[in-house]
Structures are given as structure tokens and as C-alpha cells.
C-alpha positions in Angstrom: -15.1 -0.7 17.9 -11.8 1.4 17.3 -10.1 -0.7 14.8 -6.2 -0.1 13.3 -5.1 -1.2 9.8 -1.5 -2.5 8.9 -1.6 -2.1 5.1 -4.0 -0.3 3.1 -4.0 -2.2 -0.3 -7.4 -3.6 -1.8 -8.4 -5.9 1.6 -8.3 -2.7 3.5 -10.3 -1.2 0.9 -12.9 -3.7 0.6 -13.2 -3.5 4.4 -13.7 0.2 5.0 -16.2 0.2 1.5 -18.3 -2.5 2.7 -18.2 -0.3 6.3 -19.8 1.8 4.5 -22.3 -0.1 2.9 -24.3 -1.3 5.9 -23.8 1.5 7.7 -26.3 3.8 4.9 -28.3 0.4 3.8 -28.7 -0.9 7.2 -29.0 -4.5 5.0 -28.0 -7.8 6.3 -26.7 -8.9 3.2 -23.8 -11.3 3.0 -23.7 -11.4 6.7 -23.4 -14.3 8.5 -23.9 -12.8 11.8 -25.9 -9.6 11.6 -25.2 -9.1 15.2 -22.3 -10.5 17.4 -22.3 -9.4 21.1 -24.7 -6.7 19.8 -22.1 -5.5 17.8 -23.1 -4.9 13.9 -20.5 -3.9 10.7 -21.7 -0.4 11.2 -20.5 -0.1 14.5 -16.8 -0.7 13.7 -15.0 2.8 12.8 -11.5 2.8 11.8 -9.1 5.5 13.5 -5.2 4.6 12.4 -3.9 3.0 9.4 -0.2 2.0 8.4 1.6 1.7 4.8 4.7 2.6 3.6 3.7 4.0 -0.3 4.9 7.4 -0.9 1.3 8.0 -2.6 -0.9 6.9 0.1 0.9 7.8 3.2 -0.1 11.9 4.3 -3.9 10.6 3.0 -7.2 10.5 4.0 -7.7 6.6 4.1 -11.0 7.6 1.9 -8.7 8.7 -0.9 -5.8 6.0 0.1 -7.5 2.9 -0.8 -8.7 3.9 -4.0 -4.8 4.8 -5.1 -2.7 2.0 -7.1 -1.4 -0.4 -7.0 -5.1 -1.0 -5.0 -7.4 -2.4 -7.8 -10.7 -3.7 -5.8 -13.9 -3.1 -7.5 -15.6 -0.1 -6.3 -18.6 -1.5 -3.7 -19.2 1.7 -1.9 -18.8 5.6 -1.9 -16.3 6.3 1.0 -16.9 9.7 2.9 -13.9 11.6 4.2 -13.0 10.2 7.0 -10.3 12.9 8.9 -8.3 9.5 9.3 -4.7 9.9 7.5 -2.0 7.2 6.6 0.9 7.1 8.9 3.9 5.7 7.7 5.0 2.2 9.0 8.2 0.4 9.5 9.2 -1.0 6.1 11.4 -3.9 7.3 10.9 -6.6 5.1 8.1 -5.4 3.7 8.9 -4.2 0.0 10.7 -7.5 -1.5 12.2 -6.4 -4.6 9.9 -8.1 -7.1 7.4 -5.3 -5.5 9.1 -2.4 -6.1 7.4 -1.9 -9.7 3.7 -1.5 -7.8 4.9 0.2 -4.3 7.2 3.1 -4.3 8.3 3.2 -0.5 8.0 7.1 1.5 10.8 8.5 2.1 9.8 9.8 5.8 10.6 8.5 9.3 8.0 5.5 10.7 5.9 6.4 12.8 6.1 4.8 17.0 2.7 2.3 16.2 2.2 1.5 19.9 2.3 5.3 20.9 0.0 6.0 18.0 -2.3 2.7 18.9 -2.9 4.1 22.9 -3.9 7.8 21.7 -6.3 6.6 19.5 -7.5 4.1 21.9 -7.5 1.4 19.7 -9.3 -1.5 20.2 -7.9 -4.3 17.8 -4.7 -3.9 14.9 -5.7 -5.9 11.5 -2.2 -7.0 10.0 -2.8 -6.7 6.2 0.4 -6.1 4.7 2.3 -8.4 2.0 2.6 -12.0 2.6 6.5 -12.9 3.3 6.7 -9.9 5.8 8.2 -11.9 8.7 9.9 -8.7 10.5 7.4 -6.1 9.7 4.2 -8.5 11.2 6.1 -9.3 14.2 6.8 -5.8 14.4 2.8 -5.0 14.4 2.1 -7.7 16.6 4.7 -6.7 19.1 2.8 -3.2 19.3 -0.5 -3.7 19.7 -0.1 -6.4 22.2 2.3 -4.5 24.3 0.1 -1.3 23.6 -2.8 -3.6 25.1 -4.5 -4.0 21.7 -6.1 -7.2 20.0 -4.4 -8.4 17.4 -5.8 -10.0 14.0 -3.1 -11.5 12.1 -5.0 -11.7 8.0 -2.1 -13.2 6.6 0.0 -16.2 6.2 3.0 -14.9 8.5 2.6 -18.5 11.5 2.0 -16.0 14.6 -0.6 -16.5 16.3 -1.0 -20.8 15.3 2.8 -21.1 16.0 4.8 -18.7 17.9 4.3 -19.4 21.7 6.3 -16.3 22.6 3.1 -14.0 21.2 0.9 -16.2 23.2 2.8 -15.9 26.1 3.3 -11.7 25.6 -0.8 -12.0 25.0 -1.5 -13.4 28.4 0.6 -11.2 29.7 -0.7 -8.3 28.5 -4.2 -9.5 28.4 -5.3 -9.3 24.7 -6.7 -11.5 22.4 -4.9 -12.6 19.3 -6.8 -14.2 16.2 -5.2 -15.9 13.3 -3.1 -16.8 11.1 -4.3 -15.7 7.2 -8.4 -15.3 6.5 -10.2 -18.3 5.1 -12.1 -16.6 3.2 -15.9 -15.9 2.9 -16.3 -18.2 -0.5 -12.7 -18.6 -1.2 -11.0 -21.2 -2.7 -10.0 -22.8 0.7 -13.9 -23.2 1.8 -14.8 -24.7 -1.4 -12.3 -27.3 -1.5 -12.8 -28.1 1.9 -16.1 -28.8 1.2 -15.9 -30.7 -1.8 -12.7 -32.8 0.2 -15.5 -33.3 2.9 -18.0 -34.6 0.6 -15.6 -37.2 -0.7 -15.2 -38.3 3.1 -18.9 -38.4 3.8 -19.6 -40.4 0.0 -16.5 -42.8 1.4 -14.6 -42.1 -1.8 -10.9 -42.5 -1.5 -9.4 -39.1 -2.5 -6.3 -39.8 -4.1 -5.4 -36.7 -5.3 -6.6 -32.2 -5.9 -4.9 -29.6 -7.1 -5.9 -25.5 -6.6 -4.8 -23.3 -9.2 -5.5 -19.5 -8.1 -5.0 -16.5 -10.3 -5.8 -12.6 -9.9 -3.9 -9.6 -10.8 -3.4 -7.8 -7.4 0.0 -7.2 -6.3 -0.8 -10.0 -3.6 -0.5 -12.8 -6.5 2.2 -11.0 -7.8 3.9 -11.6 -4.1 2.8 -15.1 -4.0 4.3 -16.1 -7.2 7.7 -14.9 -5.4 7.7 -15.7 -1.7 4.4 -17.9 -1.1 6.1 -20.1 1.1 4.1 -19.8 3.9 1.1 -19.6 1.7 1.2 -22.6 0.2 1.4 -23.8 4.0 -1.4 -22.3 5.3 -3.6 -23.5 2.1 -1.9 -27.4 2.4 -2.5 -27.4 6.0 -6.3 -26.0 5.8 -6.6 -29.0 3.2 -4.7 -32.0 4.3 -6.3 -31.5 7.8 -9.5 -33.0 7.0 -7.8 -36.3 5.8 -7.3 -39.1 7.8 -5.0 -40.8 5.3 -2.8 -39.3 3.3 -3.2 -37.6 -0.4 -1.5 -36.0 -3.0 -2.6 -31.8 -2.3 -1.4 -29.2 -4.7 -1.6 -25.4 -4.5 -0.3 -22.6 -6.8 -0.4 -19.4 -8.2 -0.3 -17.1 -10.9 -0.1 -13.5 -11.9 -2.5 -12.3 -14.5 -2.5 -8.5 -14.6 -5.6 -8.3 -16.5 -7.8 -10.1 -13.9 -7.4 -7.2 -11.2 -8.6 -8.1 -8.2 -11.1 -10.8 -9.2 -9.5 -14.5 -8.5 -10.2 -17.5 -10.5 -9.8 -20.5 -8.8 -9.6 -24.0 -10.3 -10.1 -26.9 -8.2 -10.3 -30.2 -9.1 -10.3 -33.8 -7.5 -9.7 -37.2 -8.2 -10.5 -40.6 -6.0 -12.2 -43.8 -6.5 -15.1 -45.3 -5.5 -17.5 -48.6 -5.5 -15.3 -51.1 -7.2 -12.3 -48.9 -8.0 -14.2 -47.2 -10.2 -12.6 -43.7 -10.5 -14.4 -40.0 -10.2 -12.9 -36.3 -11.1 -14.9 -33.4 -10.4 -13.7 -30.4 -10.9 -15.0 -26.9 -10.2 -14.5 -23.2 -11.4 -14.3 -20.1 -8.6 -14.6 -16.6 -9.8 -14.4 -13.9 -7.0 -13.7 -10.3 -6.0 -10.7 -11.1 -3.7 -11.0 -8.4 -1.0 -14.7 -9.0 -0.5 -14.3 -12.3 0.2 -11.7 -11.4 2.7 -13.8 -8.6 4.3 -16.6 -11.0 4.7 -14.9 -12.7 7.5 -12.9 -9.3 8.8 -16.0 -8.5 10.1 -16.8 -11.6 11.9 -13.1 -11.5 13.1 -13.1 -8.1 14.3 -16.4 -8.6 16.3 -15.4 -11.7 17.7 -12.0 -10.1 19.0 -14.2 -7.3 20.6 -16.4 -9.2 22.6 -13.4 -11.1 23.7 -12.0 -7.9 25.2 -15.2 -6.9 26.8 -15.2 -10.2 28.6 -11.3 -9.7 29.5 -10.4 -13.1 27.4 -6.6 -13.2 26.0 -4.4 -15.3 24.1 -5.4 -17.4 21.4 -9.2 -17.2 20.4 -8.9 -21.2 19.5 -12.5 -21.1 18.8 -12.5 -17.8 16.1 -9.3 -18.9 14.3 -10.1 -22.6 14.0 -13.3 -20.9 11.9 -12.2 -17.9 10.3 -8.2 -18.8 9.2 -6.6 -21.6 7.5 -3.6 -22.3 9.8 -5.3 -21.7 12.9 -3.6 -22.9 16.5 -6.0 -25.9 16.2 -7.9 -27.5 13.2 -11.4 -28.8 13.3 -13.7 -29.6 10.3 -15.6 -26.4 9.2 -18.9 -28.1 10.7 -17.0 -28.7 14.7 -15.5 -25.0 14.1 -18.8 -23.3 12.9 -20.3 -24.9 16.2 -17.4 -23.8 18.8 -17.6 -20.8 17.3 -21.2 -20.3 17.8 -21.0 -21.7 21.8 -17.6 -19.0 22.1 -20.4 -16.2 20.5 -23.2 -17.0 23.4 -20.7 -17.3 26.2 -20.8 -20.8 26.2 -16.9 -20.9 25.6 -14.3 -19.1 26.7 -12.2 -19.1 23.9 
């Protein structure tokens, strides 16, 4: 699987590290699927990658994603890879409250779709900073026209909400998968879960807030354009309720957490009686991973959509593996469709 990445910060990095990792342990650790379509994580390889940083762009992506303001925990040893950062578009992609973490290159972008067909790229992974409306259209636009899958990881409404991408995707025959990763034990899941569990109990959930905090620069882009965050997180949440509920996201900036998130969650409802009930629960996880962890299963997923010459939407991946998907099911109804799309049993 020839696989392109749009941003090479610390989700990038936890992807090509953890690469890495199966591909000298051979484990099955922290997989969900060992195998999809026969494919394995080993078997992805990436051949382009995208940023716009004067100090990653000209780099091997084996030095790249270890360079700041990247601040992932080290997983893996990365071998040189004789894969170097090409410099994207920058568009909207450096809002000024970034400029302190990402000095922008001073060289002409790169043409993405010509570099996407000579490196015969299967599938582009859009990674770059939440709020960049141009520059992800941008990717998108590229790979599909360049007849190449498309993965949108973050919270830019493409894939779930912008028919004209469906329609370029059937026309161009490629799958597209999104929009923004739900991640592998994230915040999202958990409260999903816990929201569920109310449901299932029949206690009335009147209210829950989620409190999030790291110190990557992609909290530090939330706090100031998390607009279509807060979105994608609301949506993932309220769509489990069949009445409504008072939901509550936010985030915060702590430079000293690096890329490990805290999450706070808590929820309050009644029960038997009118008897009230607050449970609340503490998150603490490496970020990236957690994103990586269903990358994988994305990236797979899209593949063996290509092999069998499916495009458009892959209603079926998205609805399990991103919170604003072009349809919502519990994580129960997606985890099945998903399996049934996996054995052929679905076609999207």
C-alpha cells in the first residue's frame, strides 16, 4: 500500500513509528484487525509527504517527524527511508496564532497530483491543522483527480458534507473516508460509551461535559479556530440521544503535557425515582497513537476498497472510524457494518 501524508507533525509520526513497530516485532498488539483483505500494518510503506516548515521540508521523513514543534513520544526507531518532504500549498494553513511553532519555507509548492501519479500512490492521509478549509480542499482535490483515495483525519466537513467531492469521487473512481479520526481510546469512544450505558441503564442524561488538554500545537489550534471541532465532537455525541441533552466540549493548551491528552468527562442524569447520578471519568493518552491506531484500519479499509473498484463515500469505514461521518450509527451497528464491508458482505 503506497500511502501519501499531508502534514508531518506528531500523527504522522506516530503513524510511520508504529509502521515500524510491527513490521521488526511482527506483534499483534493494539490491533484490532491483524489482517484486513490480507493486508497487515507492515505492509503499508509511505512514499510522499507534504508540510510547509522550513525545518522539515528538504528531509528524510525519518528525521522530519522527530523535528519541533512534533512532540510525540518516541515508540519506535525509524530507519532512513530515501522519502523527503515536499513543500505544500500553504493557503490557509498557518493561522497566525501558529506562527510561534511553524516557520513556513520559503520555496515554491510543489504540483501534489503530479507528484501523487509518479509515485503511484495509493491513498493521501490529510493531517494538517484543523481550520485549514483551503489547503484540505486543495489535497482532496489532488488525490481524487490524480485517481487516489483520499482519508480526510481531520475536522475540515468533506467527505460527511460536501456532495461536490462525492460527486468528483465517483467520477473519478476513488474512495474517500472521513471526516476527523475517532480515535483508538480517545475521548470521543469513551464518552460514547459511558452516554450508551446511560441509555441501556434507562437513565435520563441530562447533562456531560469533555474537557481535553495536551500541549501539541493541535490544542494550541483548537483553542483558536476549533469550530469545526467542537462539531465533529458534539455531533459524535449528541447522535446517540434520542432526546435532547445539554453536551459540552472544550479545550485547553498546556505546554507542559506534550503530546499526552488528558481528558475529563463527566455526566449527570437521573434515575429510579428522580434520584440523581454523576459519574465522572479521567483519560490520560499519547494523542498520535491513539490516532494511528485507527490510521491503520483506515488506510487498509480504503485499499481493499480500491482493489474491489468501490468509490465515493465508504459509509461503512467512516460511520466506525470518524466522528462526523456521512452517516451515524451507534459504535455497536458501525463495528458490525464495518465488519460485513471487511468480508465483502457490503459494498460500502
Amino acid at each position: 500500500m503506497r500511502i501519501a501524508i499531508a502534514g508531518v507533525g506528531n500523527c504522522a509520526s506516530a503513524l510511520i513509528q508504529g509502521i515500524e513497530y510491527y513490521k521488526s516485532t511482527q506483534s499483534t498488539l493494539g490491533l484490532l484487525f491483524p489482517e484486513i483483505g490480507g493486508y497487515k500494518p507492515q505492509d503499508i510503506e509511505i512514499v510522499a509527504a507534504f508540510d510547509i516548515d522550513e525545518r522539515k521540508v528538504g528531509k528524510d521523513i525519518s528525521e522530519a517527524i522527530w523535528i519541533s514543534p512534533n512532540n510525540t513520544e518516541k515508540l519506535f526507531d525509524v530507519p532512513y527511508k530515501n522519502v523527503k518532504v515536499m513543500m505544500g500549498p500553504i493557503l490557509d494553513g498557518v493561522p497566525s496564532h501558529l506562527k510561534r511553532f511553524v516557520k513556513p519555507a520559503s520555496k515554491e509548492p510543489v504540483n501534489v497530483g503530479k507528484v501523487l501519479k509518479e509515485r503511484e500512490v495509493d491513498i493521501l492521509i490529510n493531517l494538517i491543522p484543523t481550520g485549514s478549509a483551503k489547503a484540505s480542499r486543495y489535497y482532496a482535490e489532488q488525490a481524487i483527480k490524480a485517481g487516489v483515495g483520499f482519508i480526510n483525519g481531520i475536522p475540515e466537513l468533506i467527505v460527511s458534507s460536501d456532495d461536490e467531492f462525492e460527486k468528483l469521487a465517483l467520477e473519478y473512481k476513488v474512495p474517500i473516508v472521513g471526516d476527523d479520526f475517532k480515535s483508538q481510546l480517545g475521548a470521543t469512544i469513551v464518552n460514547r460509551t459511558l452516554i450508551k450505558l446511560f441509555l441501556d441503564r434507562g437513565v435520563k442524561l441530562d447533562s456531560c461535559y469533555q474537557l481535553n488538554y495536551a500541549g501539541n500545537t493541535d490544542f494550541v489550534n483548537l483553542v483558536f479556530r476549533g469550530e469545526t471541532k467542537h462539531v465533529t465532537k458534539s455531533a459524535a455525541l449528541k447522535s446517540l440521544l434520542p432526546y435532547d441533552a445539554e453536551i459540552s466540549t472544550a479545550f485547553a493548551y498546556v505546554e507542559s503535557q506534550r503530546d499526552r491528552k488528558i481528558a475529563r468527562i463527566e455526566l449527570k442524569g437521573r434515575k429510579w425515582g428522580g434520584a440523581q447520578v454523576r459519574l465522572s471519568v479521567e483519560l490520560d493518552v499519547n494523542d498520535s497513537a491513539d490516532a494511528a491506531g485507527v490510521m491503520v484500519d483506515m488506510i487498509r479499509c480504503t485499499k481493499l476498497a480500491i482493489d474491489r473498484g468501490i468509490s465515493g463515500r465508504l459509509i461503512s469505514v467512516s460511520a466506525y472510524y470518524a466522528k462526523h461521518p456521512p452517516v451515524q450509527y451507534p459504535d455497536d451497528e458501525a463495528k458490525r457494518i464495518l465488519e460485513e464491508f471487511i468480508r465483502g458482505e457490503r459494498e460500502r
